[in-house]
C-alpha positions as a Markdown table, in Angstrom:
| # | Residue | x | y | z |
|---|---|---|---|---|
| 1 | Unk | -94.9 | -2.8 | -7.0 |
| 2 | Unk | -94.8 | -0.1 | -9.8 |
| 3 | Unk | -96.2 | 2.4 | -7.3 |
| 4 | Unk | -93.5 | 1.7 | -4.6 |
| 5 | Unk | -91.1 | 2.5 | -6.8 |
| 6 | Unk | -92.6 | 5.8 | -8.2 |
| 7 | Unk | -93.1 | 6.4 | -4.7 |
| 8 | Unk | -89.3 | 5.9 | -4.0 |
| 9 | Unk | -88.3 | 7.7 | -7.3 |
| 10 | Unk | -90.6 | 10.5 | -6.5 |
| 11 | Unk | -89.2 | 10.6 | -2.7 |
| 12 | Unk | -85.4 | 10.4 | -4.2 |
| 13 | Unk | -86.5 | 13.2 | -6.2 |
| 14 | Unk | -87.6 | 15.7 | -3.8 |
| 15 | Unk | -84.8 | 15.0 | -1.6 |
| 16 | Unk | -82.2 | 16.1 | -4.7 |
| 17 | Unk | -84.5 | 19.1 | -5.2 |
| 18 | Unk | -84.4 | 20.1 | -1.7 |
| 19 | Unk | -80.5 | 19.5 | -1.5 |
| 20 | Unk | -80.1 | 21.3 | -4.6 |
| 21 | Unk | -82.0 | 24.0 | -3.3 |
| 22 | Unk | -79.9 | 24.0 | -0.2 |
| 23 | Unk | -76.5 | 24.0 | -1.8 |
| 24 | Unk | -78.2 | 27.2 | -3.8 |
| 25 | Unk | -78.8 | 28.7 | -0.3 |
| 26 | Unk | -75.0 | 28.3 | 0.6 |
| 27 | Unk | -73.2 | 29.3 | -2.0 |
| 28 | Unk | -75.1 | 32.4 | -2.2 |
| 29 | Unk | -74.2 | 32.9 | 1.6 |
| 30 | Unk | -70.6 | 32.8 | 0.3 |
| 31 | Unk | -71.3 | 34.6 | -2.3 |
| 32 | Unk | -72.6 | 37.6 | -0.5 |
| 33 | Unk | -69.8 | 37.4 | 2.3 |
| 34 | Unk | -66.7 | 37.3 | -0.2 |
| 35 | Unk | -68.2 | 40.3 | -1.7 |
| 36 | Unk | -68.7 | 42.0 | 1.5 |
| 37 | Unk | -65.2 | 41.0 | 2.3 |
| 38 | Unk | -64.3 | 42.2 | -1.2 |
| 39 | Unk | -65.5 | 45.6 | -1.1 |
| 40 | Unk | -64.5 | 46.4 | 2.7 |
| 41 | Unk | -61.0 | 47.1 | 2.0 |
| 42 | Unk | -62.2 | 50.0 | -0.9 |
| 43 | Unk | -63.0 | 52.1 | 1.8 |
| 44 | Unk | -59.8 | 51.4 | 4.0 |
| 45 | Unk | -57.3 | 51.8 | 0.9 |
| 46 | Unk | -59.1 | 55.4 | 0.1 |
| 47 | Unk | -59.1 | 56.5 | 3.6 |
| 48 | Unk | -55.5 | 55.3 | 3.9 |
| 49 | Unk | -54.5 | 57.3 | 0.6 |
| 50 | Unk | -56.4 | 60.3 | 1.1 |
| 51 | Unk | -54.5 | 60.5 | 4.7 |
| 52 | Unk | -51.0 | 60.2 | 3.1 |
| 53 | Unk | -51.7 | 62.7 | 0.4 |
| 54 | Unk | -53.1 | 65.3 | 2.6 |
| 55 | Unk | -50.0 | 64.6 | 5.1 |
| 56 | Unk | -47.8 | 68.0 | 5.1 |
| 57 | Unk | -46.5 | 70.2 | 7.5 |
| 58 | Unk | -44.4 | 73.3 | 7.2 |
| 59 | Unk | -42.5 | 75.1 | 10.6 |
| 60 | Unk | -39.5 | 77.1 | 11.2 |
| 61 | Unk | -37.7 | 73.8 | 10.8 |
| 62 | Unk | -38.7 | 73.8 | 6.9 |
| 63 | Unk | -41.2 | 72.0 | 5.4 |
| 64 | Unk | -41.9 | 67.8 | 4.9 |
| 65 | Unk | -44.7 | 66.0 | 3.0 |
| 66 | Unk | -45.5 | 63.0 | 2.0 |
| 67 | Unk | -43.9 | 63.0 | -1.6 |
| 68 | Unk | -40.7 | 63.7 | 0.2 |
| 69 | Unk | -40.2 | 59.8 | 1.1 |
| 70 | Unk | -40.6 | 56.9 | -1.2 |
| 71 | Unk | -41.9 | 54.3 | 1.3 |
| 72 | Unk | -44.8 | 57.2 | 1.7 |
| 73 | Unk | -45.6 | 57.5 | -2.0 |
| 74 | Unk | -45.1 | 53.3 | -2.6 |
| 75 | Unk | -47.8 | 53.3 | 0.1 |
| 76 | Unk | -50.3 | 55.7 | -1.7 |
| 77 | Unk | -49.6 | 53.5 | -5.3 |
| 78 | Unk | -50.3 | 50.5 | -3.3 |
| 79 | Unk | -53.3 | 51.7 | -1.8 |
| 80 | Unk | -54.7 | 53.1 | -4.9 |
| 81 | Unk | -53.9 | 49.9 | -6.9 |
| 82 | Unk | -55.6 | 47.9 | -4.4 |
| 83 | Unk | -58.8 | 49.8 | -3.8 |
| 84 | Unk | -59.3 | 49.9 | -7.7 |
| 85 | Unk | -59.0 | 45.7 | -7.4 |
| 86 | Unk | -60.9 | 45.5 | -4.3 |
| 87 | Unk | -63.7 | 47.1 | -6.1 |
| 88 | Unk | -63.5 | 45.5 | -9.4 |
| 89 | Unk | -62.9 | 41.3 | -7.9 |
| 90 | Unk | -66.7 | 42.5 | -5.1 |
| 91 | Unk | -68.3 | 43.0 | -8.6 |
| 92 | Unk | -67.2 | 40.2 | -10.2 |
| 93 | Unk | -67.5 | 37.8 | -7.2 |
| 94 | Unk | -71.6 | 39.4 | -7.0 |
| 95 | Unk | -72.5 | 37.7 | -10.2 |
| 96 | Unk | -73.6 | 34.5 | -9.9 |
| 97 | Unk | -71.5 | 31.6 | -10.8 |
| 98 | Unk | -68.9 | 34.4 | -12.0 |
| 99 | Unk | -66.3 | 32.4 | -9.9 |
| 100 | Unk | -67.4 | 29.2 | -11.1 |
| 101 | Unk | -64.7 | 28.2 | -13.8 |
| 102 | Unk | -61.1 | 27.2 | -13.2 |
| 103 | Unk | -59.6 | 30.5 | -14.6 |
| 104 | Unk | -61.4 | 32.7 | -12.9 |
| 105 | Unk | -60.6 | 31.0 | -9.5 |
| 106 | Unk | -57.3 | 30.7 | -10.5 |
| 107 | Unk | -57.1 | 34.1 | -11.6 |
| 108 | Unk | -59.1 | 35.4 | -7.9 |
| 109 | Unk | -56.1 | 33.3 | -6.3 |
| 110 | Unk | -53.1 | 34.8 | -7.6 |
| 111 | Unk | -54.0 | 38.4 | -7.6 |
| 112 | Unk | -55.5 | 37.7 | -4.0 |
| 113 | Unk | -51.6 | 36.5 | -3.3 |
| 114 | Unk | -50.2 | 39.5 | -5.4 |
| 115 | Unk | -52.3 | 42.2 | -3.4 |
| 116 | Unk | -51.7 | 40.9 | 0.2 |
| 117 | Unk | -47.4 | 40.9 | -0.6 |
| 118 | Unk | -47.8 | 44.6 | -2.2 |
| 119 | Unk | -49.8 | 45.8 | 0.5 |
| 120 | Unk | -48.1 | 44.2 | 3.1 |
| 121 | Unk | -44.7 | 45.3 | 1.7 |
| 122 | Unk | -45.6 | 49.2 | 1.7 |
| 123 | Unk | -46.9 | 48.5 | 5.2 |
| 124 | Unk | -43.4 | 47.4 | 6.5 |
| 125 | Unk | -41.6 | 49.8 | 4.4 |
| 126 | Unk | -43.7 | 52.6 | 5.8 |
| 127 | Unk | -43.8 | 51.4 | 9.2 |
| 128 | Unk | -39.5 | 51.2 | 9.4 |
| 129 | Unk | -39.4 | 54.8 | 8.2 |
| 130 | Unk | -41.7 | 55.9 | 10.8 |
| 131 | Unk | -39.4 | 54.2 | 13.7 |
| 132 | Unk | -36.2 | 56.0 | 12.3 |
| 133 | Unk | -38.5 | 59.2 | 12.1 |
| 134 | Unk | -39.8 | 58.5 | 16.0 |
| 135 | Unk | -36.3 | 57.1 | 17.1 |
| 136 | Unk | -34.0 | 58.4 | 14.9 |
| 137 | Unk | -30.4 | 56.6 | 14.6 |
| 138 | Unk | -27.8 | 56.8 | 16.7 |
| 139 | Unk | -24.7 | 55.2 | 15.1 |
| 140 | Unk | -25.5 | 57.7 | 12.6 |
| 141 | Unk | -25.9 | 60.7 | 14.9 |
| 142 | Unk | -29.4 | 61.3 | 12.8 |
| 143 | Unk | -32.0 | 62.0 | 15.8 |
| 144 | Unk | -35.7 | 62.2 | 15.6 |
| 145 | Unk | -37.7 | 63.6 | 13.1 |
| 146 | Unk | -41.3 | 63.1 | 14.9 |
| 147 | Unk | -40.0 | 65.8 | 17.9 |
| 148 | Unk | -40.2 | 68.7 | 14.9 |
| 149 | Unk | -43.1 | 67.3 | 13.0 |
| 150 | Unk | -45.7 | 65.8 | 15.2 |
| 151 | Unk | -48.3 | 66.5 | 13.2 |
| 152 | Unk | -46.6 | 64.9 | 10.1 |
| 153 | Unk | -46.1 | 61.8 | 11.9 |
| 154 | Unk | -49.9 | 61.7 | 13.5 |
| 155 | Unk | -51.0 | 61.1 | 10.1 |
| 156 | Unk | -48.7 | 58.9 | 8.5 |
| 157 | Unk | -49.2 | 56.3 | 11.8 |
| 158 | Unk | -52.3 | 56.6 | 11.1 |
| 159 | Unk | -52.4 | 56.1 | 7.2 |
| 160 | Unk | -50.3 | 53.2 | 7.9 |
| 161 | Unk | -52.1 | 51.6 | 10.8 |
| 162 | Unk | -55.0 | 51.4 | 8.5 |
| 163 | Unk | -52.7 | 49.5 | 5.3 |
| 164 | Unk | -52.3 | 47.2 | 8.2 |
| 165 | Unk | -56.1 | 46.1 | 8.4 |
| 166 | Unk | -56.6 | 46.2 | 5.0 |
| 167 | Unk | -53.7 | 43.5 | 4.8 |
| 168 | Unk | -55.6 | 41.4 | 7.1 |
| 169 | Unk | -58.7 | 41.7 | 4.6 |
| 170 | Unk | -56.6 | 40.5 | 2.2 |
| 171 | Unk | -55.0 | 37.7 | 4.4 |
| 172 | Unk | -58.6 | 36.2 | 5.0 |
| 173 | Unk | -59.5 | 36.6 | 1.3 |
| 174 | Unk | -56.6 | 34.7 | 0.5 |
| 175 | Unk | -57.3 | 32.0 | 2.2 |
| 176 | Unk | -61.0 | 32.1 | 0.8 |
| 177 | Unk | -59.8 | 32.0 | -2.8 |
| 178 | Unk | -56.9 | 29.3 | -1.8 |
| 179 | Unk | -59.5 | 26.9 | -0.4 |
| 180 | Unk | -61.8 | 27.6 | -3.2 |
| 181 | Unk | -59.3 | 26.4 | -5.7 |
| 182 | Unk | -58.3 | 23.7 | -4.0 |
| 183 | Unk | -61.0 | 22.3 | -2.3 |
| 184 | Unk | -62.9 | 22.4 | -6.3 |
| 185 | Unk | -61.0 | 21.2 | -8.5 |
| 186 | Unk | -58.7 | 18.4 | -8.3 |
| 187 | Unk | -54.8 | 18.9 | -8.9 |
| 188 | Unk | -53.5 | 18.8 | -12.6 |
| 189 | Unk | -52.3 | 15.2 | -14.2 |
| 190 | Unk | -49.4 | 14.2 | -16.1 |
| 191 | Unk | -49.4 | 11.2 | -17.7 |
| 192 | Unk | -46.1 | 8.7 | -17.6 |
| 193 | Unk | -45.6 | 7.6 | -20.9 |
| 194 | Unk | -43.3 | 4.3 | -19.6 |
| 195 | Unk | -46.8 | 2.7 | -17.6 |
| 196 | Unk | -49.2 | 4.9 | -19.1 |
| 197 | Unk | -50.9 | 5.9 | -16.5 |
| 198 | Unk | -51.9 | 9.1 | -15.1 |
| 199 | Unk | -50.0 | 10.6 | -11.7 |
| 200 | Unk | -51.6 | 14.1 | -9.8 |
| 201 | Unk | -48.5 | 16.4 | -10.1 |
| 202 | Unk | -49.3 | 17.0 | -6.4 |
| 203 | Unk | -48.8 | 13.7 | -5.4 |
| 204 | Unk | -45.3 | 13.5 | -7.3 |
């Protein structure tokens, strides 16, 4: 009898070892693709920046660049900003169990939130400068820009089709970190003092 249960301890044992071992196997799967994920918008965000700061063009018409137009430069920050980040949260999320505790998830979620909005904002911005600039504005009698200064608009489309991917980077790395919180940790408690008993704040 003692040896059928070693047996079945032993045989219980292995089985946690191997799941263990499995669950290991996973989660450095994730690992590796968040970091991948991660570090694919670095080179997005410096191709979209060097673009814009490179974009200039001088005719008889006068000369244009970049600097001239605030979406533009709001665009090259925002880039810049997020390439540094991009770079910095692929390291971090590398290290084993680095993204383990409840602050750092948290902390992976927010920014994650904070990036996609700042990208995606200077993105839009950009992108409704460049219609005026191709369509100009009629009720205003302002016509085209882009007729002039083809060259100048080339590359700003450009620098801003590419913000455009690297928000959709950031849209799927959102939703990584959001069900990484959620899915880990359960939802904060309160306690109410009148039954004293404990109620999830998400449930309230």
């Amino acid at each position: 009898m003692e040896k059928n249960n070693d047996h079945h301890k032993a045989s219980h044992g292995g089985s946690d070892g191997a799941a263990t071992e499995k669950w290991e196997e996973v989660s450095t799967g994730i690992r590796t693709a968040e970091t991948m994920l991660r570090l694919a918008p670095v080179g997005l965000c410096v191709a979209a920046l060097v673009i814009m700061l490179k974009d200039s063009e001088a005719n008889e018409f006068g000369s244009i660049s970049y600097s001239n137009l605030s979406a533009f430069r709001y665009l090259v920050h925002a880039n810049g900003i997020c390439a540094g980040y991009s770079l910095l949260s692929a390291a971090i999320a590398a290290m084993p169990g680095s993204s383990s505790t409840m602050p750092r998830v948290w902390t992976f979620f927010c920014l994650d939130q904070i990036l996609t909005y700042v990208v995606l904002a200077a993105g839009v911005v950009s992108t409704e400068v460049l219609y005026l600039a191709y369509n100009g504005d009629n009720a205003i009698t302002w016509s085209d820009a882009c007729s002039s200064y083809g060259s100048f608009c080339h590359k700003a489309t450009a620098s801003v089709i590419i913000t455009f991917v690297v928000v959709c980077f950031y849209v799927v790395l959102s939703l990584i970190s959001s069900y990484k919180l959620f899915t880990r940790f359960d939802p904060p408690a309160i306690v109410d003092s009148t039954k004293n008993v404990e109620v999830a704040v998400f449930g309230s």
